[in-house]
VOMAR-42677 format. One record per residue (C-alpha): x, y, z; residue in one letter. Coordinates in steps of 0.5 Angstrom, whole numbers, plus 500, padded with zeros to 3 digits. Layout:
VOMAR-42677
XYZA
...
This chain:
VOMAR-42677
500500500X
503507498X
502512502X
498517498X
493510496X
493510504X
491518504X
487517499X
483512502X
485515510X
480521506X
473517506X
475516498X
473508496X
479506491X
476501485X
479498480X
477500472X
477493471X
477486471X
480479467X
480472468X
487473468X
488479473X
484473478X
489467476X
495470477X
494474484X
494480481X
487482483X
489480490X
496485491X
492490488X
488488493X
493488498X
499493496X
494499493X
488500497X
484497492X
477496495X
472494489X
471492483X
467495476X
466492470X
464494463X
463490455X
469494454X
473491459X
470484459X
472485450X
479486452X
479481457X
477475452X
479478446X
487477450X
489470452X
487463453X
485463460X
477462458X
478457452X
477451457X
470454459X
469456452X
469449450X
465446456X
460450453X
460449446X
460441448X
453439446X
452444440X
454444432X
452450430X
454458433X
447461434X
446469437X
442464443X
449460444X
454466443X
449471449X
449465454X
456464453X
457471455X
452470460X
457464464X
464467462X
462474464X
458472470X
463467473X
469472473X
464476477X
463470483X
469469483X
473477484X
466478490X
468471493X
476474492X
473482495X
468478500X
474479506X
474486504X
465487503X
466483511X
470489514X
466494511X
460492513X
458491506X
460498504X
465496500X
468489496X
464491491X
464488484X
459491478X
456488472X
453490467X
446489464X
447488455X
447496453X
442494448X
437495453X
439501456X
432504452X
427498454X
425499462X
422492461X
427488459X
433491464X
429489470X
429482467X
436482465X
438485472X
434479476X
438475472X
445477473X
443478480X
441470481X
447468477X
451471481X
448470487X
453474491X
451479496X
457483495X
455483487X
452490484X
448490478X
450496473X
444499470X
445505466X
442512468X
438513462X
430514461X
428508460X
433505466X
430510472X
424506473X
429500473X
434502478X
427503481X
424496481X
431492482X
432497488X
425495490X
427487490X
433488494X
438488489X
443492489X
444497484X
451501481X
447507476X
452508470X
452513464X
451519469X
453526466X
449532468X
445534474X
439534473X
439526470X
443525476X
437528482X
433523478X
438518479X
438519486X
430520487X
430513483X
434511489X
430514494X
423510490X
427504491X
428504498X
421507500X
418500496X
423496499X
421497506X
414496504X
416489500X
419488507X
426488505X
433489510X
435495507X
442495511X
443490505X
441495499X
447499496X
448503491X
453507488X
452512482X
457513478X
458520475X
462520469X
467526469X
473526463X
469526457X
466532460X
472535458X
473532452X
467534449X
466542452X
474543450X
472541443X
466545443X
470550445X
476550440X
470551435X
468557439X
476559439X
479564444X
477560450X
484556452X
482559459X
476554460X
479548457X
480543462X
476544469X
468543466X
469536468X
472537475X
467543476X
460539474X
463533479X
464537485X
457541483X
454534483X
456532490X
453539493X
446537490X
447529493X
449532500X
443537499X
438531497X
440526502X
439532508X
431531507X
427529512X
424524506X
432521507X
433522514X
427517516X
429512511X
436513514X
433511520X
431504518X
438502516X
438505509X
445506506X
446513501X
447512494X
454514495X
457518488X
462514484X
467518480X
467514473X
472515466X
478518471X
482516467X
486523463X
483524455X
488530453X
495528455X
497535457X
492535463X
495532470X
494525469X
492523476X
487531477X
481527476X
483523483X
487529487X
481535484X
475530487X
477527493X
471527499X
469523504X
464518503X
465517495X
468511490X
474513484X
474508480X
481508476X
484503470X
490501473X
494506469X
490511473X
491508479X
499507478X
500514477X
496517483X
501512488X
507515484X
505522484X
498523486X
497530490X
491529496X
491534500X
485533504X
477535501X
477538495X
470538493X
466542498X
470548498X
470549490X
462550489X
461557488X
468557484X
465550480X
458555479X
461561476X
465556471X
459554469X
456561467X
463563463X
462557459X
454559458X
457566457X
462563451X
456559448X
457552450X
450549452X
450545457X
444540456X
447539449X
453537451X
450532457X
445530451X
451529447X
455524451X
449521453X
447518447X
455517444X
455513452X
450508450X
453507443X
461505445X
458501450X
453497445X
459498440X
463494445X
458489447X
457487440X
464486439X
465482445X
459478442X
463477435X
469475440X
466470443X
462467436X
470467434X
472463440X
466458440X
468457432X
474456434X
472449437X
470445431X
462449430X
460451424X
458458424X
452462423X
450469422X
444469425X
438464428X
């Protein structure tokens, strides 16, 4: 454990790691960083599992167990593939994290997985496919990745309701993020009358912060004569974020909610890793380090805060009225702020199912690989 790891987390700060592979798990990695890096959580999406399978032979074995059987590669046998390889990663990094899930009394040792992007837009079918991680897990310390779009409010909702705990992902701006955090408070009001321990419901929600830079310095370019701008939108919607989760989380409605064993949805701050190499690689950890929050960092990320990183105790709440006014200059320079947050949204939903359907034109690969005949669709 390094020092500026362990001030990091002395700060109230959750480290997880932007990552997950079969091979992280088999070689001990996991658990050195684990052991040697603060590391308290772990969260997953199809990008990530892309590059996991896409990479070695560590799921061939499996691959063919499942493929045992069939003749031919169909779309049904390719999705239930994903289902098992995916899922099983999943089990076997919580039972790794449970000694840490143990020692927090819940609130960390997590492991996210993620609903199919393709249904980010169907209410329906998310809650379905959420169930069905949830039990194919079957890990307490599991957390079930739902996207915070419209369509998926009402999801975390229900899947909050049942007892499942939820990690909201693909949050950008403000106002989708009071939603995500009313969808929470829903949940838990129907959970406690569907009779559930709420003290076993958590949440995190994971608001994305470097592609806000990237998309409002791009529009800024475009504008042009506002260098002085570039760079800080991202940190600043963050920190903007976190003063409307204390301000939600004060009301009476929470507080009696509290009483009854809820535990907050704690912010997740997501996409740390530096987009523009001209920017401090470690400031979307050292600009947003405040209690009672999770990072979320690729490996590279969390490397570099360990070499070099500068925590320096609470850098979110004395920032608001500044975060505020950065805000207004960008609105005075004609960037819109619901258009970016509408923008990235939408290009969000579309790299993960871009990623998704890689992942399943990988593993078609890999089944092909062992003998069956391929076929394009069913």
């Amino acid at each position: 454990m390094t020092d500026r790891l362990k001030a990091l987390a002395d700060a109230g700060v959750s480290i997880w790691l932007d990552d997950l592979s079969r091979e992280r798990i088999e070689t001990g990695n996991l658990e050195d960083l684990v052991r040697e890096r603060s590391v308290v959580g772990v969260t997953t999406n199809p990008s990530i599992f892309a590059a996991a399978l896409a990479e070695g032979e560590r799921y061939d074995a499996q691959v063919r167990e499942l493929a045992e059987g069939h003749q031919v590669v169909t779309d049904s046998l390719v999705a239930d593939t994903v289902f098992a390889l995916t899922t099983t990663d999943v089990q076997r990094a919580c039972d790794l994290l449970k000694p840490v899930w143990e020692a927090t009394d819940g609130v960390d040792g997590r492991v996210s997985i993620e609903v199919s992007p393709d249904l980010a837009h169907d209410t329906g079918a998310t809650l379905h496919a959420a169930k069905e991680l949830w039990a194919a897990v079957d890990r307490p310390n599991c957390l079930i990745k739902i996207p915070g779009t419209t369509a998926g409010l009402p999801a975390i909702t229900a899947a909050l309701a049942e007892g499942i705990s939820v990690n909201v992902t693909l949050i950008f701006g403000l106002d989708r993020y009071r939603e995500v955090m009313e969808a929470h408070v829903a949940g838990i009001e129907q959970a406690r009358a569907n009779g559930h321990d709420l003290s076993a419901i958590h949440s995190v929600a994971s608001f994305f912060v470097s592609r806000v830079d990237t998309e409002i310095d791009n529009r800024l370019d475009e504008i042009g004569d506002h260098d002085d701008l570039k760079g800080q939108a991202g940190v600043a919607n963050a920190r903007l974020a976190f003063e409307a989760y204390e301000q939600f989380y004060a009301t009476p409605r929470w507080e009696q909610l509290e009483a009854d064993g809820a535990r907050r949805q704690r912010p997740l701050w997501a996409s740390t890793g530096v987009k523009n190499e001209a920017y401090r690689d470690t400031m979307y950890v050292d600009d947003l380090v405040v209690d009672g929050t999770v990072n979320t960092m690729p490996e590279k990320t969390l490397e570099a805060v360990a070499d070099h990183g500068e925590i320096e105790g609470d850098q979110v709440r004395p920032h608001y009225k500044d975060a505020h006014e950065l805000m207004r200059r960008l609105a005075a320079a004609g960037v819109s702020y619901d258009d970016v947050i509408r923008t990235l949204e939408e290009e969000g939903v579309d790299k993960f199912v871009k990623s998704w359907h890689e992942l399943l034109a990988t593993v078609a690969e890999q089944l092909a690989a062992t003998g069956l005949e391929r076929k394009d669709s069913e």
